[in-house]
C-alpha positions in Angstrom: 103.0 111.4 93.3 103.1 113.7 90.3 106.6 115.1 89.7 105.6 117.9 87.7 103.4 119.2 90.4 106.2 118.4 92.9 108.4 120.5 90.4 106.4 123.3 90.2 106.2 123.5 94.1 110.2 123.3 94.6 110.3 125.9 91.7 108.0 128.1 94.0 109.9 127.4 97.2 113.0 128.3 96.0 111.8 131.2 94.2 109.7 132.6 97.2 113.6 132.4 99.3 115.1 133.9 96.3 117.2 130.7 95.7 117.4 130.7 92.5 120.6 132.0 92.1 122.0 129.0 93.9 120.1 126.7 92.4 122.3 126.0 89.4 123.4 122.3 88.2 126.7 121.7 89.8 125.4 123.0 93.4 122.2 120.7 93.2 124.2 117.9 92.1 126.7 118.8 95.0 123.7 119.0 97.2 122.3 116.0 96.3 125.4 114.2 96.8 125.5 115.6 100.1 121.9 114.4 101.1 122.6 110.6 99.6 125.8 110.6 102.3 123.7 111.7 105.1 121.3 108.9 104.0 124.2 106.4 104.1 125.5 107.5 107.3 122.5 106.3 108.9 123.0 102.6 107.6 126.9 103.4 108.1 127.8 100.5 110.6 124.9 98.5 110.8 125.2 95.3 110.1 122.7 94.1 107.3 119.8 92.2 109.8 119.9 95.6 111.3 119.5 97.6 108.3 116.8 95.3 106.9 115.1 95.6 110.5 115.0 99.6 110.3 111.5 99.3 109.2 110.5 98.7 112.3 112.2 101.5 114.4 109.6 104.4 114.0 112.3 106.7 115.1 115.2 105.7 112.7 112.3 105.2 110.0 111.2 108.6 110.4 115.4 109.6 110.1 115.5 107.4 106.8 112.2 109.0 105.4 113.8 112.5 106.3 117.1 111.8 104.3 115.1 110.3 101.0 113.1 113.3 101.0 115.7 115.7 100.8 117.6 113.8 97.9 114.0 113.4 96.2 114.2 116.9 96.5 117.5 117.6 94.9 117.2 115.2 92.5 113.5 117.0 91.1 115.6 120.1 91.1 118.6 119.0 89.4 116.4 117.1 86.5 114.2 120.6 86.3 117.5 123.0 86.0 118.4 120.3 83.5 115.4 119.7 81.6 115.7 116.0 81.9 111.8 114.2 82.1 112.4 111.7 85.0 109.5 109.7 84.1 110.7 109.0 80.1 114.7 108.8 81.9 113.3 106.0 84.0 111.7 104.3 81.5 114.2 104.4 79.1 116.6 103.3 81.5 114.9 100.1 83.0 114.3 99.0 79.4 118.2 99.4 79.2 118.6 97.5 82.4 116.1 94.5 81.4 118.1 93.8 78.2 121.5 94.2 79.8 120.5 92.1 82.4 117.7 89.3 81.2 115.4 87.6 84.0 117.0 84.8 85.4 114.0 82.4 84.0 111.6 82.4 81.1 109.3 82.5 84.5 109.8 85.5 85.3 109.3 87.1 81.4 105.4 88.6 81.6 105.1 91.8 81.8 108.5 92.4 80.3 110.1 96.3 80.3 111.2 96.0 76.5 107.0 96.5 76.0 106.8 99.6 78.6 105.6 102.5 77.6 105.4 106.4 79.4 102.2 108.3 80.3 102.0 109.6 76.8 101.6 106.3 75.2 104.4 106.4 73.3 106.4 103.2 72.7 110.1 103.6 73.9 112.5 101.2 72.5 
């Protein structure tokens, strides 16, 4: 999945519907808010074997997949209008996570996120 491209195509959408207008920051983030509760109504008052087990319900799977793509959607928005690269945010912020929270054991240590590095090659620290 390319974001970019996947940019570029909401960017089109919108601009096709003349959405632009509503498209600004605060109503994406709003939106996207909006879209993650929808999402978390689903799981609402399932207990957790029954949310673990939605993986094999084609119809509440097909639900699920519905709500993720719609905050997929406002989230690529909402980085776009905000010029904030999703692929260098997420790298940055796993390497954050991985030295805030260290594997458990020295195990677990190959292939550690304080060496990752974006599509560009360039080393983030």
């Amino acid at each position: 999945m390319n974001l970019q491209e996947l940019q570029t195509t909401l960017r089109a959408f919108a601009a096709e519907r003349n959405w632009q207008q509503f498209h600004t920051p605060k109503n994406l983030a709003m939106a996207l808010m909006v879209e993650a509760a929808e999402l978390a109504e689903i799981f609402q008052w399932m207990t957790p074997e029954q949310s673990l087990s939605a993986r094999t319900d084609k119809v509440l799977q097909s639900r699920i997949g519905e709500e993720l793509a719609d905050v997929l959607i406002y989230l690529l928005q909402l980085a776009d209008h905000t010029s904030v690269d999703l692929q260098h945010a997420v790298a940055d912020k796993l390497i954050k996570n991985a030295r805030k929270h260290p594997p458990l054991s020295e195990d677990l240590t190959s292939g550690t996120l304080a060496e990752a590095s974006c599509d560009d090659g360039a080393q983030r620290t």
